[in-house]
C-alpha positions as CSV (number, residue, x, y, z in Angstrom):
1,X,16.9,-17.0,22.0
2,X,14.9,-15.6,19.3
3,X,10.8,-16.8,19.1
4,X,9.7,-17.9,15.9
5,X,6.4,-16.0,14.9
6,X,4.3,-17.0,11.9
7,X,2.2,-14.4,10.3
8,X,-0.9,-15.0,8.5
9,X,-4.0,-13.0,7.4
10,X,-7.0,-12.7,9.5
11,X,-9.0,-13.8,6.4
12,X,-7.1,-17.4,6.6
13,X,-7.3,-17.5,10.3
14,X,-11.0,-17.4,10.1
15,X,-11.0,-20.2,7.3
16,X,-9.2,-22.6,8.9
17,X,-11.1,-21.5,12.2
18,X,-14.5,-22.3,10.4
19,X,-13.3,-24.9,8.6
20,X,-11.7,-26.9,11.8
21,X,-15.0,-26.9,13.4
22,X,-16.8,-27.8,10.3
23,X,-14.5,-30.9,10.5
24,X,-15.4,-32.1,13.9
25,X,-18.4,-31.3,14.0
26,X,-18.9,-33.2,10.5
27,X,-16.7,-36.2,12.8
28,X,-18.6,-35.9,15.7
29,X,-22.1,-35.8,14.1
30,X,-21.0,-38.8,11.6
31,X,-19.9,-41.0,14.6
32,X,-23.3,-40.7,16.3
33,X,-25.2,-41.2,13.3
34,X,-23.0,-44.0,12.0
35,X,-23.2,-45.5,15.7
36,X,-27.1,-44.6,15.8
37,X,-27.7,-46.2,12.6
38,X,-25.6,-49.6,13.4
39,X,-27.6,-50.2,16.7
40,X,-31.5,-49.3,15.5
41,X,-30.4,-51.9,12.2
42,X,-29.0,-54.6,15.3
43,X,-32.4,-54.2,17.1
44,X,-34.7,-54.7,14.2
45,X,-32.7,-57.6,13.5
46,X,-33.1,-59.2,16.9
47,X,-36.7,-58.6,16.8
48,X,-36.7,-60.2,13.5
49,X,-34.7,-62.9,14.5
50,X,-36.7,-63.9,17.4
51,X,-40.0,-63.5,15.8
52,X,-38.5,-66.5,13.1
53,X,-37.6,-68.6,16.2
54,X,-40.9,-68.0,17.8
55,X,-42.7,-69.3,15.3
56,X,-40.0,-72.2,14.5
57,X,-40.9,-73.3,18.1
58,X,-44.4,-73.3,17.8
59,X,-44.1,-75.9,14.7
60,X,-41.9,-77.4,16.8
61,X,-44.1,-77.9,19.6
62,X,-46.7,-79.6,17.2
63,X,-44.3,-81.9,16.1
64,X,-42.8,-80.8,12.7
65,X,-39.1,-80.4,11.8
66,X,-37.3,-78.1,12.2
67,X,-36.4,-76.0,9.1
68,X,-32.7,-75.4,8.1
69,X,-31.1,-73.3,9.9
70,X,-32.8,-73.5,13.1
71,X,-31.3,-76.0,15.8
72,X,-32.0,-78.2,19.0
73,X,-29.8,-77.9,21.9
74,X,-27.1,-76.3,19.3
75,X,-23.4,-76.3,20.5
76,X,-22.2,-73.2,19.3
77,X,-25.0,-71.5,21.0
78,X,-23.4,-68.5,23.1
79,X,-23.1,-69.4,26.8
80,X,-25.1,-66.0,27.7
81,X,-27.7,-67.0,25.4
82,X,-28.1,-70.6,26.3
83,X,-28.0,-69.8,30.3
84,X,-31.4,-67.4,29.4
85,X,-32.9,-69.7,27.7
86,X,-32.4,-73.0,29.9
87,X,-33.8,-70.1,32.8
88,X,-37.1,-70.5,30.1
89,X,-36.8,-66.8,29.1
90,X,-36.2,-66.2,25.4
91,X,-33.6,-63.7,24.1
92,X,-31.5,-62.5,21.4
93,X,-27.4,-62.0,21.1
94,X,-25.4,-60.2,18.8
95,X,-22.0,-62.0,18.5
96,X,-19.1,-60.3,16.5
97,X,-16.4,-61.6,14.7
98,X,-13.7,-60.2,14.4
99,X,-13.0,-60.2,10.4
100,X,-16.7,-61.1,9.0
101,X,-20.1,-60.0,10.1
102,X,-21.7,-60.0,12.8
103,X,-24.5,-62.4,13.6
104,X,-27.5,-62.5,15.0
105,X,-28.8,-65.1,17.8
106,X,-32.2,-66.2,18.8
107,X,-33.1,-68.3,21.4
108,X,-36.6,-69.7,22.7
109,X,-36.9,-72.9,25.4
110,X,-39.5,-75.6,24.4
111,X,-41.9,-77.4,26.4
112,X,-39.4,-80.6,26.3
113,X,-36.8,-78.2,28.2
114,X,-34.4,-78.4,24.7
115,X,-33.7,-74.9,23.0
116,X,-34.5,-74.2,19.8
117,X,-31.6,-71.7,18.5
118,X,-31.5,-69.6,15.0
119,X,-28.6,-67.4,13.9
120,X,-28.1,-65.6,10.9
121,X,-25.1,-62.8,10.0
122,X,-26.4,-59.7,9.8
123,X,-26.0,-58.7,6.0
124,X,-27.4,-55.3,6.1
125,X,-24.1,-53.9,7.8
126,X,-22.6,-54.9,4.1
127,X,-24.8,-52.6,2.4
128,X,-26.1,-49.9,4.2
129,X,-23.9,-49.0,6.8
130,X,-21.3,-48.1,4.1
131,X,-23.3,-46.7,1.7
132,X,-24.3,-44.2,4.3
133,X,-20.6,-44.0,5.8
134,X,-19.7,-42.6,2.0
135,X,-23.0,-40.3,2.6
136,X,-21.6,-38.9,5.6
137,X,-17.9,-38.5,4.3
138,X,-19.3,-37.0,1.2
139,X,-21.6,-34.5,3.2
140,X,-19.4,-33.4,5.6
141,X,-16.7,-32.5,2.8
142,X,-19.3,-30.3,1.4
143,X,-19.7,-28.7,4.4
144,X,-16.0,-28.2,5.6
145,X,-15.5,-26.6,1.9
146,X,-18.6,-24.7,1.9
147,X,-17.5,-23.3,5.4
148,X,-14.2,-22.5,4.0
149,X,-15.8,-20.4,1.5
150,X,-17.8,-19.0,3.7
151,X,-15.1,-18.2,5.9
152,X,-12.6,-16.4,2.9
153,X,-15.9,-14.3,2.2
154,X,-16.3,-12.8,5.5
155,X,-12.6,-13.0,6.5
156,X,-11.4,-11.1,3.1
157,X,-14.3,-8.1,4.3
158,X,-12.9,-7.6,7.2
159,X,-9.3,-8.0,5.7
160,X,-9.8,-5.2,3.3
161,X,-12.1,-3.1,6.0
162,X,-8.4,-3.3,8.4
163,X,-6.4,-2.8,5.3
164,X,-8.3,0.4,4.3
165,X,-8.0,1.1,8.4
166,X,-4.1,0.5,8.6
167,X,-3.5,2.7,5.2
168,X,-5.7,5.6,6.5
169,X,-3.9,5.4,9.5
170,X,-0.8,5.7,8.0
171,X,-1.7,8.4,6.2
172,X,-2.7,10.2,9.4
173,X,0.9,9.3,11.0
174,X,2.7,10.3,8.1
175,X,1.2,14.0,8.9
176,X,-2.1,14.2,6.9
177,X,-4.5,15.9,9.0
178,X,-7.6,15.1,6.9
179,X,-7.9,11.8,6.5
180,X,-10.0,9.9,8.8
181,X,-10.1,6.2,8.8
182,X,-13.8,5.8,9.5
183,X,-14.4,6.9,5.9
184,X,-11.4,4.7,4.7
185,X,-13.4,2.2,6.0
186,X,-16.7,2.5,4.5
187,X,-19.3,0.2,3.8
188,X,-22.7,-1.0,4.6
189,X,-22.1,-3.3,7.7
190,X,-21.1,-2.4,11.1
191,X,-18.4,-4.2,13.3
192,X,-15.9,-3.8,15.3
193,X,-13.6,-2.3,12.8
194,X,-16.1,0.8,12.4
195,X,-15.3,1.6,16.7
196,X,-11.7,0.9,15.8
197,X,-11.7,3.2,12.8
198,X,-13.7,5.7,15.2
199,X,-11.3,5.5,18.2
200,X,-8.3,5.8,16.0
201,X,-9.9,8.9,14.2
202,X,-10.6,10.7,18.0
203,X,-6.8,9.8,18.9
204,X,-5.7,11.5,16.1
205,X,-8.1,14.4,16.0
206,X,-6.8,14.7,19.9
207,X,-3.2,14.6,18.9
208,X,-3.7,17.1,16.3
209,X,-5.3,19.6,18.9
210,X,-1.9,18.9,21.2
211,X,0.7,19.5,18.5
212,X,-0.9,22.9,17.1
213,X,-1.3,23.8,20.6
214,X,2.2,22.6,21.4
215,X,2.9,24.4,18.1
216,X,1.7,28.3,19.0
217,X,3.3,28.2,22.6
218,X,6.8,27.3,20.5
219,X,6.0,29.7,17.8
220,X,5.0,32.1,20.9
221,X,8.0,32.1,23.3
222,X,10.2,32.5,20.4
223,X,7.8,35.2,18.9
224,X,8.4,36.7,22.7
225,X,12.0,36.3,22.7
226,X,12.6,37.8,20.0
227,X,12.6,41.2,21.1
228,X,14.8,40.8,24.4
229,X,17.7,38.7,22.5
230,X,17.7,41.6,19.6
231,X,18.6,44.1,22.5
232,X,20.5,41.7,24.0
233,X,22.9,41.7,20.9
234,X,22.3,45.5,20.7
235,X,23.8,46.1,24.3
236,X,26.6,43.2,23.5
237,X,27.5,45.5,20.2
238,X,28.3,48.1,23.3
239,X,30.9,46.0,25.7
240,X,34.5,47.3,25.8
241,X,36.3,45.0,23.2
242,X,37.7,41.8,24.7
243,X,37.8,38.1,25.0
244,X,34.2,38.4,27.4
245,X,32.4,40.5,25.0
246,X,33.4,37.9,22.3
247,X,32.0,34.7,24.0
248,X,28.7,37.0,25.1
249,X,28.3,38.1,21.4
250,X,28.4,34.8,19.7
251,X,26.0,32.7,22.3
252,X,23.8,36.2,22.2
253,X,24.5,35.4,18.0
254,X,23.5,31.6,18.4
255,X,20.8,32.3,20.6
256,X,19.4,34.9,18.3
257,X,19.3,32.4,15.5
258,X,17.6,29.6,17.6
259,X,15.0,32.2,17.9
260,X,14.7,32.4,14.2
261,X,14.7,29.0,13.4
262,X,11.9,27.9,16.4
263,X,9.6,30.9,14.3
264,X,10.8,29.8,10.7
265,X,10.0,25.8,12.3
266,X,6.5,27.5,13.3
267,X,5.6,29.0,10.2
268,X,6.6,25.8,8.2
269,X,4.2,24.1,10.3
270,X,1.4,26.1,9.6
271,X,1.2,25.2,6.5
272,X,0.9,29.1,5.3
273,X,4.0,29.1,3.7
274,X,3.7,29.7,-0.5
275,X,6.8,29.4,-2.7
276,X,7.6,32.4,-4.8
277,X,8.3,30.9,-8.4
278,X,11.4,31.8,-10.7
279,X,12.4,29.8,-13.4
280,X,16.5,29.4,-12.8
281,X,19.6,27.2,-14.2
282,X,19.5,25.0,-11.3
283,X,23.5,23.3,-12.5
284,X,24.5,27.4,-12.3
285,X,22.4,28.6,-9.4
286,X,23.5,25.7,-7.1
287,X,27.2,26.2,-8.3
288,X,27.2,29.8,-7.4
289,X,25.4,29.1,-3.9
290,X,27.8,26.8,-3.0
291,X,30.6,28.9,-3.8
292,X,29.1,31.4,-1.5
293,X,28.5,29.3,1.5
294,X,31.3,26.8,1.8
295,X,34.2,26.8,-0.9
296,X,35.6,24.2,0.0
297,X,32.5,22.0,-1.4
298,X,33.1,20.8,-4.8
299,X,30.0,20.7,-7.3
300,X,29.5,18.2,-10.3
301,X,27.1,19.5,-12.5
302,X,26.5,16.1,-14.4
303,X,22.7,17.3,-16.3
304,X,21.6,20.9,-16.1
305,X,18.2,21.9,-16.7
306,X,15.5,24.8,-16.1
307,X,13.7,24.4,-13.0
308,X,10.8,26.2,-11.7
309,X,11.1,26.7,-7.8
310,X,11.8,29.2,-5.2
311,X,15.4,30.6,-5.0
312,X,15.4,31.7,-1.7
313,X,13.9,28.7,-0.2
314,X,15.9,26.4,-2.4
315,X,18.9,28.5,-1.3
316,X,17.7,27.7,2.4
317,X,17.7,24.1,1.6
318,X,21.0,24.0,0.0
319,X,22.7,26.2,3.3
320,X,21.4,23.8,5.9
321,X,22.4,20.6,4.2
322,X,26.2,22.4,3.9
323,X,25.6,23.2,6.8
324,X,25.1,19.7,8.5
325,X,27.3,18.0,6.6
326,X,30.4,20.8,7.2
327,X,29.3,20.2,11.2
328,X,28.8,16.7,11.7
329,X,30.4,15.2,8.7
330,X,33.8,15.1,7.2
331,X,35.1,16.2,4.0
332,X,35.5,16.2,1.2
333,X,31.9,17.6,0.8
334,X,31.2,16.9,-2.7
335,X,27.7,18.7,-4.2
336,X,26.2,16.8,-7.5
337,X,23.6,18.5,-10.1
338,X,21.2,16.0,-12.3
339,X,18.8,17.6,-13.8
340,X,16.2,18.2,-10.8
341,X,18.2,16.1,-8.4
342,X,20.4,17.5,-6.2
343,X,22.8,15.3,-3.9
344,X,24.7,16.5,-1.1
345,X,27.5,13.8,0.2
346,X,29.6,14.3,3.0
347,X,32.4,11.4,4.2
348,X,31.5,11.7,7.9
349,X,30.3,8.5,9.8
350,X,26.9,8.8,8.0
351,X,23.3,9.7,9.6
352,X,21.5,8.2,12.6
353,X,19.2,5.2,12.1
354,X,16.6,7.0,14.1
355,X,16.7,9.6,11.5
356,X,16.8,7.7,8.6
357,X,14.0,5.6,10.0
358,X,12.0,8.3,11.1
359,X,13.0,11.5,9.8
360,X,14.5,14.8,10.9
361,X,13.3,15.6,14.4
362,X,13.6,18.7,15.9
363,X,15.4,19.1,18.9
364,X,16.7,15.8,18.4
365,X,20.6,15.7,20.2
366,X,22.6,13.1,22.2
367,X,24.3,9.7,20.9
368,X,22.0,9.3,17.9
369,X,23.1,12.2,16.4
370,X,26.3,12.7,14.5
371,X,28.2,14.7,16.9
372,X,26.3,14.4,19.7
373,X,25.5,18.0,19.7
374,X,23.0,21.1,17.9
375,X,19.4,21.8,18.5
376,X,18.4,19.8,15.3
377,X,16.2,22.3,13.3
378,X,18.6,22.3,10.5
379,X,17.2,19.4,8.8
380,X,13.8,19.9,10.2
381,X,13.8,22.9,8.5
382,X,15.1,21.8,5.0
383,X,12.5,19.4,4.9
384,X,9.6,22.0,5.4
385,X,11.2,24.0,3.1
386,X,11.0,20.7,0.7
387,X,7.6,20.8,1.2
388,X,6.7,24.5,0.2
389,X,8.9,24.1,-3.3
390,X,6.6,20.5,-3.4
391,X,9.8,18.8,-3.3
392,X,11.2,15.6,-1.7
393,X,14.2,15.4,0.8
394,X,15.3,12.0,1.5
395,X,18.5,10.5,3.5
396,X,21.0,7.8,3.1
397,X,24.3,6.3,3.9
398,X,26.4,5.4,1.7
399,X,27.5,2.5,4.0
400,X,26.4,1.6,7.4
401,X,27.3,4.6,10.2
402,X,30.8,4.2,10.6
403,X,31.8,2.3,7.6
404,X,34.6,2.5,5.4
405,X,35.7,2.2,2.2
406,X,38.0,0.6,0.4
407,X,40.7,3.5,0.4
408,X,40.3,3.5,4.1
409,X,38.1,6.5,4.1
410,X,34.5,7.1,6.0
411,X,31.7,6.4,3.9
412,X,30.2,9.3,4.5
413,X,25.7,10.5,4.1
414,X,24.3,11.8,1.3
415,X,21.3,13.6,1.4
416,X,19.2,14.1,-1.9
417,X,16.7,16.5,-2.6
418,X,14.3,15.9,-5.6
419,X,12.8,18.8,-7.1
420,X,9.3,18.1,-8.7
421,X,8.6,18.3,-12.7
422,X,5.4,20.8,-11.7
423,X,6.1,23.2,-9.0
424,X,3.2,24.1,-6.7
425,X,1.1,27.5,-7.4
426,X,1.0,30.7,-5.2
427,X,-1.8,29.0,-3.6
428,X,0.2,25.7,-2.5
429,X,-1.4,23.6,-4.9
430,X,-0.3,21.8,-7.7
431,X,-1.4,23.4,-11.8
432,X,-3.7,20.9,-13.6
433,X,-2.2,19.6,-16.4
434,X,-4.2,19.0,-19.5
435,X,-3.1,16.1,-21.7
436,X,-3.4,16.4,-25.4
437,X,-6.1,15.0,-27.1
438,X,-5.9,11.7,-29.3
């Protein structure tokens, strides 16, 4: 059963955040002051009230009329009220009707044992307890919206500060060793984001320390090995002819250019590689190549044109992709020429998905790859060589691994290598070009 998940931005996650507790705090303060409000207007009515009835009862003591309004021994008196005052206390009552306004009651006994009564509805409610219900409304609107202002500010800082963070970090995983994210990051304040920027930039820095050390131990057992497997071949060359001396000089042969390939790896690596520049026909030079390394390939020359590059490292490139694709693919191989591009297709069952998610990885063998066998520096090293000519090398299927066409034939993988308009110099960099004027 799959969970939903629902993604939003931190910045809108701290608006709704400040602007939810804007709200009930703007409810909860609103409430009390609307209740507050209602009961200090009921008890300055009461007193009111009962200073009118105290002074009715005094006129009425001395003998005068009541005045209108004011009633003896009044029916509709509230029993609460009328039970207080026949106990010769005087009191007040707020009764409350259900669809008009409340009133007021006021209640004094006389010497006579009658009780003078007075009610009026309170009116005030009508007027100012809505007026400053609309104040309250109106003020605690401006808050919830001045909140959520306030909260897109800061939440869109620290957006773009994590933005900056997760693109510099990237970088850094896409194998740029000198960018660090606590410069990414920048700015005047200091959070959280700066120790996350900080920690991330120490993980990499320690990462980068393993891999070149990981890196000269390769490039130094091969470096070391070098020398026994040479005289290892040498002494093979000297075995009495036979099926034995066969099997000993091809694995001493394989071995021997495992060797090479860990060193050529280790030098790619380095980054000290420079490409040796030759302007050449790339339609001719790759149809000649090809020729030499696997006949059976058939090249398509659709746009030729004048490239700047490195033959020998280009030649590299173009071995190792025949290469792959004669091992682990099926024919036909077909080789295609378009101006800088160059496409290799085979019709096997296509690359891995870790690979084309991920990459060439060395030493990379088992069900994910093609044929389930090879020490996987081929590709590894294409794309390093890629990288010295300033080219790109990416990887595709042509359907999903193990699909088929409509002729009933494997789809087959197609790798494409994409040489760039400016080559790089003898120093690995890239010429400056100078735009005309105007």
């Amino acid at each position: 059963m799959r969970r939903f998940t629902l993604r939003t931005g931190i910045r809108w996650k701290i608006t709704l955040a400040i602007a939810a507790v804007g709200a009930l705090v703007t409810i909860a303060l609103s409430l009390v002051v609307h209740s507050a409000a209602r009961v200090s207007m009921l008890e300055s009515a009461r007193e009111v009230q009962l200073d009118r009835v105290q002074f009715i009862s005094r006129n009425a003591e001395a003998g005068r009329k009541p005045p209108m309004g004011a009633k003896l021994n009044d029916p509709e008196l509230p029993a609460e009220l009328r039970h207080k005052a026949q106990s010769g206390r005087r009191g007040t009552y707020i009764q409350e009707r259900p669809h008009g306004l409340p009133e007021v009651w006021a209640a004094v006994p006389l010497g006579n044992g009658q009780v003078l009564s007075l009610h009026t509805q309170f009116r005030e409610s009508a007027n100012l307890i809505p007026d400053l219900d609309r104040a309250l409304v109106v003020g605690g609107l401006a808050a919830v919206i001045g909140g959520s202002a306030l909260g897109v500010l800061i939440g869109g800082q620290i957006s773009r500060r994590l933005r900056k963070a997760a693109a510099a970090a990237q970088r850094v995983a896409h194998g740029d060793p000198d960018v660090r994210v606590r410069d990414a990051v920048g700015g005047v304040v200091r959070d959280e984001t700066d120790d996350l920027a900080r920690a991330v930039d120490a993980m990499a820095d320690a990462l980068q320390q393993r891999l070149e050390a990981e890196r000269r131990v390769t490039a130094d057992i091969a470096h070391e090995l070098r020398t026994p497997v040479t005289g290892l071949l040498t002494a093979a060359e000297l075995l009495p002819p036979g099926r034995p001396t066969e099997l000993v000089r091809d694995r001493a042969q394989a071995l021997r250019a495992l060797v090479e390939d860990v060193l050529e790896v280790a030098r790619l690596d380095s980054a000290s590689e420079r490409a040796e520049l030759q302007d050449v026909a790339l339609g001719e030079f790759v149809s000649r190549r090809v020729t030499a390394l696997m006949p059976e390939a058939t090249v398509r020359v659709v746009a030729d044109e004048i490239v700047s590059t490195d033959p020998r490292r280009l030649e590299r490139i173009l071995g190792n992709l025949l290469a792959n694709a004669g091992r682990y693919g099926q024919p036909p191989i077909q080789v295609d020429v378009e101006g800088r591009v160059v496409r290799v297709r085979d019709h096997g069952p296509g690359f891995p998905d870790a690979l084309l998610r991920e990459g060439p990885s060395r030493f990379r063998t088992g069900s994910t790859d093609r044929a389930g066998v090879g020490h996987g520096l081929g590709l590894t090293i294409a794309e390093g060589q890629a990288r010295v000519l300033g080219a790109r090398l990416t990887f595709r299927n042509v359907a999903a691994p193990g699909g088929f066409d409509r002729e009933g034939t494997a789809a087959g993988a197609v790798a494409v290598l994409w040489l760039p308009e400016h080559a790089p110099t003898a120093t690995g960099s890239f010429p400056v070009i100078k735009l005309p004027q105007g």
